[in-house]
C-alpha positions in Angstrom: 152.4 54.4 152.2 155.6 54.1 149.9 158.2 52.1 151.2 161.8 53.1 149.7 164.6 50.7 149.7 168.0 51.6 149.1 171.3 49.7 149.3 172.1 51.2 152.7 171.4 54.5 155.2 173.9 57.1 153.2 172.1 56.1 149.9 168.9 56.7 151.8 169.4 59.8 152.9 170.5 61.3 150.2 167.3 60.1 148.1 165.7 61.6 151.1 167.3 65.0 150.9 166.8 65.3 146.8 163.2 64.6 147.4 162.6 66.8 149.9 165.3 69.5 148.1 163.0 68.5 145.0 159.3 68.8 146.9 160.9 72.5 148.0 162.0 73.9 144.7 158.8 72.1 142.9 156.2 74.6 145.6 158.4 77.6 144.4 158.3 79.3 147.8 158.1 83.0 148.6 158.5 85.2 151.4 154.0 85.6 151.1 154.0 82.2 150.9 156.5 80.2 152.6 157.3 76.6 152.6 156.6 75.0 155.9 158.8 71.3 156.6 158.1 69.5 160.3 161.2 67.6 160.9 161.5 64.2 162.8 163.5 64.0 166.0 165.9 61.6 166.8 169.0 60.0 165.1 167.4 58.1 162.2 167.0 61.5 159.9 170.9 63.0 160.6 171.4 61.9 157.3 169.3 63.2 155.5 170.1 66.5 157.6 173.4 66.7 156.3 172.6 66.1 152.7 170.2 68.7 152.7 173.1 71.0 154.0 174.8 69.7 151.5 172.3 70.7 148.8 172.0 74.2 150.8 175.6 74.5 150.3 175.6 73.6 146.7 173.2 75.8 145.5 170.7 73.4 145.0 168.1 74.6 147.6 167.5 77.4 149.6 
């Protein structure tokens, strides 16, 4: 497992969103083949959710 440390839970979260944003764009998906993410539950990934918006919003990922 690799353990990520960041300064604090903003800073994580938005390392988290770029690397999922990045692990998205890197599979190239398509409507034959789609990109499937399972998403935790719970508190601890809100903000990651809202970076990824973010990203969404920006253009960055789709």
């Amino acid at each position: 497992m690799r353990v990520i440390i960041e300064s604090d839970y903003q800073a994580l979260s938005e390392w988290a969103a770029n690397y999922v944003a990045q692990r998205i764009n890197q599979f190239q998906p398509s409507s034959e083949r789609p990109f499937v993410l399972g998403l935790p539950t719970g508190s601890s990934p809100l903000g990651m959710y809202k970076a990824l918006i973010e990203l969404n919003r920006e253009g960055k990922v789709s």
